[in-house]
C-alpha positions in Angstrom: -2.9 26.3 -39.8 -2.0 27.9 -36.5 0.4 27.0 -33.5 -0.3 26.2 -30.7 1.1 25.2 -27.2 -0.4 23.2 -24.7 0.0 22.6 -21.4 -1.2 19.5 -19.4 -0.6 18.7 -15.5 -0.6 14.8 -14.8 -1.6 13.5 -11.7 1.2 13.0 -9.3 0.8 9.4 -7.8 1.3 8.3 -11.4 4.8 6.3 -11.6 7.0 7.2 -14.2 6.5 4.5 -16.5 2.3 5.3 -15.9 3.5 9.3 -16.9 5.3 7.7 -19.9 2.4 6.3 -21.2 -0.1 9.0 -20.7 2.5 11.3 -22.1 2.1 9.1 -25.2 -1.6 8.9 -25.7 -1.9 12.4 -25.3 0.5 12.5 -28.6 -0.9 9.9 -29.8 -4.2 12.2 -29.8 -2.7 15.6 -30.9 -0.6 13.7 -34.2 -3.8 12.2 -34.9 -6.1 15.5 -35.4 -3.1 17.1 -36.3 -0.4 16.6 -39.5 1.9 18.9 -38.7 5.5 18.3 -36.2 5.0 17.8 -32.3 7.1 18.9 -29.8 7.3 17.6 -26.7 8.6 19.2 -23.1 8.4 17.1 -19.8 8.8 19.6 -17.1 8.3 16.7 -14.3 6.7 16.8 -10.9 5.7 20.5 -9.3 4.0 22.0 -6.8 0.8 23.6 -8.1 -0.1 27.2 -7.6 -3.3 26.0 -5.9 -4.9 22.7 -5.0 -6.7 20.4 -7.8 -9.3 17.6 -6.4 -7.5 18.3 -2.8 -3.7 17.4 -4.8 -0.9 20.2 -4.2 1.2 18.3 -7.4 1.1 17.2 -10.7 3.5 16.4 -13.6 4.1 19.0 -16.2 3.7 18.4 -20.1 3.8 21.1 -23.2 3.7 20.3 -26.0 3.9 23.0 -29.2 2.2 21.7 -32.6 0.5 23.1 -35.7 -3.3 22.5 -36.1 -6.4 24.0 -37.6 -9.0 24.7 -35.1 -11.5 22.4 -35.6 -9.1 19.7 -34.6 -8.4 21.6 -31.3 -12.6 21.0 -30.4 -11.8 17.5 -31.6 -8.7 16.7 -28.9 -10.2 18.6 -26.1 -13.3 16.5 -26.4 -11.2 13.5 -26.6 -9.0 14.3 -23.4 -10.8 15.8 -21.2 -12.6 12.3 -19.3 -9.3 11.3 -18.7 -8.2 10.6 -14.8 -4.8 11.0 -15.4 -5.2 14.4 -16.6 -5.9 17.3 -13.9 -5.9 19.9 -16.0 -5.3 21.2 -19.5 -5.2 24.2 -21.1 -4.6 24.7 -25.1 -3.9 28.4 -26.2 -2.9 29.8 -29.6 0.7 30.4 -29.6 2.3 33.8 -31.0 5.2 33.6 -33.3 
């Protein structure tokens, strides 16, 4: 097993309860390719460091989790058709 940490941006016209939700199917995702502990970091609303499809914000999400790397093939393909999602990133975290 190794750690990693991801990062997702949320679109920002979502309302809170909408970033709520997404927030939990993303989870709901990761704990199911995953067995280990999930933590989870709302950063909320930012300005991004360049525009995504013509948006200058998005909500902020990391979350930090154990997996082995097949599952991490398994999630991105799951995720990444999502509209709520801008972008995502999942990296191997150094401890």
């Amino acid at each position: 097993m190794r750690n990693y940490e991801a990062m997702f941006i949320f679109h920002p016209d979502l309302t809170d309860e909408k970033v709520e939700q997404s927030v939990q199917a993303v989870e709901k995702i990761i704990k199911g390719n995953t067995k280990s502990e999930l933590k989870t970091e709302n950063l909320g609303k930012k300005t991004l460091a360049y525009p995504i499809r013509k948006l200058n914000e998005g909500y902020y999400v990391n979350y930090v989790f154990e997996a082995l790397p097949v599952a991490i093939d398994k999630i991105k393909t799951e995720l990444k058709h999502s509209e709520d999602i801008l972008r995502f990133i999942i990296f191997v975290k150094d401890v």
